[in-house]
C-alpha positions as CSV (number, residue, x, y, z in Angstrom):
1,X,-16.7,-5.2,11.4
2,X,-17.0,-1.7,10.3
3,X,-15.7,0.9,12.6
4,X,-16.8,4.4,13.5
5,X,-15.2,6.7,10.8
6,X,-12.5,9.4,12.4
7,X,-14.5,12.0,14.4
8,X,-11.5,14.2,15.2
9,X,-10.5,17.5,13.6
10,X,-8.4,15.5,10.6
11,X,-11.0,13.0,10.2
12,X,-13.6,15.9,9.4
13,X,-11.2,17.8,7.5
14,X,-10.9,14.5,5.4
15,X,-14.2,14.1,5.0
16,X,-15.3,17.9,4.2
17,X,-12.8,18.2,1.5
18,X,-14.2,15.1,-0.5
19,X,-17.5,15.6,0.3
20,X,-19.9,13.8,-2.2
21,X,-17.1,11.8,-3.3
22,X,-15.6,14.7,-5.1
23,X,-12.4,16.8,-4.2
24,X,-13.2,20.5,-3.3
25,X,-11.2,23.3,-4.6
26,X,-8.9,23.0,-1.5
27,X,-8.8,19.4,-1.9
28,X,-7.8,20.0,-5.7
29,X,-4.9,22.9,-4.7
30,X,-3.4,20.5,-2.4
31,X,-3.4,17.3,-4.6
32,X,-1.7,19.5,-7.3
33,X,0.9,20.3,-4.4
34,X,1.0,16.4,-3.2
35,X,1.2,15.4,-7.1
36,X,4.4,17.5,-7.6
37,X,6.1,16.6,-4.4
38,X,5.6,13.0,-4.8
39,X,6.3,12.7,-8.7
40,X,9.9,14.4,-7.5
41,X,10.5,11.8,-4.6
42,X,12.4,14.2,-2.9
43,X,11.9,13.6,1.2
44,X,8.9,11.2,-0.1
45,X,8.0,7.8,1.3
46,X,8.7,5.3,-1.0
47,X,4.4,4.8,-1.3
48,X,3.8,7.8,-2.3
49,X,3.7,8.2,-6.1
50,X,2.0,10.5,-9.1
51,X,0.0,8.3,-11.0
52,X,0.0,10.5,-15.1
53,X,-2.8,9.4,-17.3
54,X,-4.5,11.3,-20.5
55,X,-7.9,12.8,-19.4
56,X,-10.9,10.6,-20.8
57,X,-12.0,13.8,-23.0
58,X,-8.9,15.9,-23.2
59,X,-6.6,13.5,-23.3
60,X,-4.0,16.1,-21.9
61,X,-2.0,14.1,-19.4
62,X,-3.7,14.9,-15.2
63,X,-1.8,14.0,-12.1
64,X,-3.0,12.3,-9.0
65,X,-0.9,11.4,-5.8
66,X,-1.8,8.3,-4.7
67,X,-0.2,5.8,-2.2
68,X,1.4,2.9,-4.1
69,X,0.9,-0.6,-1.7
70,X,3.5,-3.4,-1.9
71,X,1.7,-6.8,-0.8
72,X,3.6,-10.1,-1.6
73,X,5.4,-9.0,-4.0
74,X,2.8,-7.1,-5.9
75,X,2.0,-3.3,-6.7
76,X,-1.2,-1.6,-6.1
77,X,-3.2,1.2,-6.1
78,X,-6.4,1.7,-4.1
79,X,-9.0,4.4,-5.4
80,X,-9.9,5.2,-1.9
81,X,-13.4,8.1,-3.3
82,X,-14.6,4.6,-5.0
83,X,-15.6,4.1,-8.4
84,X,-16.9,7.9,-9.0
85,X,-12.8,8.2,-8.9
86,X,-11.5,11.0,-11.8
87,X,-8.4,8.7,-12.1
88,X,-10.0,5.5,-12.1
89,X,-12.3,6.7,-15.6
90,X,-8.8,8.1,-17.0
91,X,-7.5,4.5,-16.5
92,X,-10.2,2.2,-17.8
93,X,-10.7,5.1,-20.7
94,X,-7.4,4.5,-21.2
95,X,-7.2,0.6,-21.7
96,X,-5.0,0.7,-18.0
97,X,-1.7,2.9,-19.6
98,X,-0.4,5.3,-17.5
99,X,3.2,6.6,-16.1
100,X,3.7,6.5,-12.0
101,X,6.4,8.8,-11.0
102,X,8.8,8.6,-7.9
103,X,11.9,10.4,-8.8
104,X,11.8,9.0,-12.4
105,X,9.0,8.4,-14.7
106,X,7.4,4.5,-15.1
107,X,5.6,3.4,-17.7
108,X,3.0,1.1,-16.3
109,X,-0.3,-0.8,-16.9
110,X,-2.8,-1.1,-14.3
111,X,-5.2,-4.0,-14.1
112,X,-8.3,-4.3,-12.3
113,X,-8.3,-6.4,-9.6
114,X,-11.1,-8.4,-8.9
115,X,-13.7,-8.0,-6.0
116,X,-12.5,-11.3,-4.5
117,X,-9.0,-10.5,-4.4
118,X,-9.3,-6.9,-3.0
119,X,-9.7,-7.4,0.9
120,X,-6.0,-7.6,2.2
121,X,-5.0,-4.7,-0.5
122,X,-7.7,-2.8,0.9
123,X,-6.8,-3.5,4.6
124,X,-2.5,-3.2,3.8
125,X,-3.8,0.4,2.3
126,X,-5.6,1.3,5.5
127,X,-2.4,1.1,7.5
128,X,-0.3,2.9,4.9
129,X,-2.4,6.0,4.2
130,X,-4.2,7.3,6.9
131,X,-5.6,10.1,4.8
132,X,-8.0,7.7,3.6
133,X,-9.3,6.0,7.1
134,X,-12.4,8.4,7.1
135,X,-13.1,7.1,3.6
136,X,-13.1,3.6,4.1
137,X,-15.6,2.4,6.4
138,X,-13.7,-0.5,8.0
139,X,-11.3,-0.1,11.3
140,X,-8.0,-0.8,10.1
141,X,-7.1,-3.1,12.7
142,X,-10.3,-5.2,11.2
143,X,-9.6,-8.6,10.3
144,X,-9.3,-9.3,6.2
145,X,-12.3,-11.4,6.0
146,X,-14.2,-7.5,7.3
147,X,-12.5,-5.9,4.1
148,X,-14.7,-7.8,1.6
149,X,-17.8,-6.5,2.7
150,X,-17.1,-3.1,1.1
151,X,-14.4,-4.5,-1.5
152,X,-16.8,-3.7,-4.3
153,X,-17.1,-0.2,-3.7
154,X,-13.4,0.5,-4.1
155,X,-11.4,-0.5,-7.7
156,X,-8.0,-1.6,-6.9
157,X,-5.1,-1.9,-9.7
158,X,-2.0,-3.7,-9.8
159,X,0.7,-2.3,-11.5
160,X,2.4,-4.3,-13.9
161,X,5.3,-3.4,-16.3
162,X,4.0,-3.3,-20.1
């Protein structure tokens, strides 16, 4: 079941600051903000991480803070723009290496999950970040089996240890 997007004032926020899919230049100034604060994991939930991975062209390393999800005993992260997602092209350009950073610096590979296996990642993500609930068109109270309608349009990656 998909479920109205957020209508109130953070909900549009949310939505006017990616619109198109893209990050506007107040969306950019506060993920460079977000990026630092969570790579430090000072007064940070233990979620919220900096993934670092080389640009796909200038291969000088970016940062995006992203919300890491723990789901039976698994790591993940959840490109919640979709595939059009800067960091996701810096990843597959860059065979899956990257660092994630909470407090101290991770060297990690991230592996693509497949379609099939992305609803209850997708839905786990929903209740941890609620900065991406106007993104993602399903109600996060929606049962798993709702979550695979849109699965495709979001990459998940599970972090593993190289």
């Amino acid at each position: 079941m998909t479920g109205p997007r957020p209508t109130g004032p953070m909900g549009h926020l949310q939505r006017w600051m990616y619109r198109r899919g893209r990050p506007n230049a107040l969306a950019r100034a506060l993920n460079r903000v977000s990026a630092v604060h969570f790579a430090s994991g000072i007064l940070v939930p233990r979620r919220g991480v900096t993934l670092e991975v080389p640009g796909r062209r200038s291969r000088q390393p970016i940062s995006f803070p992203l919300v890491l999800v723990a789901l039976d005993g698994e790591r993940y992260l959840v490109a919640m723009l979709g595939e059009r997602t800067n960091w996701v092209a810096n990843v597959r350009a860059n065979d899956g290496r990257a660092v994630l950073r909470h407090g101290i610096a991770e060297p990690v590979r991230l592996v693509e999950v497949d379609v099939e296996a992305r609803a209850p990642i997708l839905r786990r993500f929903l209740e941890l970040a609620p900065g991406a609930r106007p993104h993602i068109p399903i109600d996060r109270h929606a049962p798993v089996a709702d979550f695979a309608a849109v699965a495709a349009q979001f990459p998940v990656f599970r972090v593993t240890v190289p």
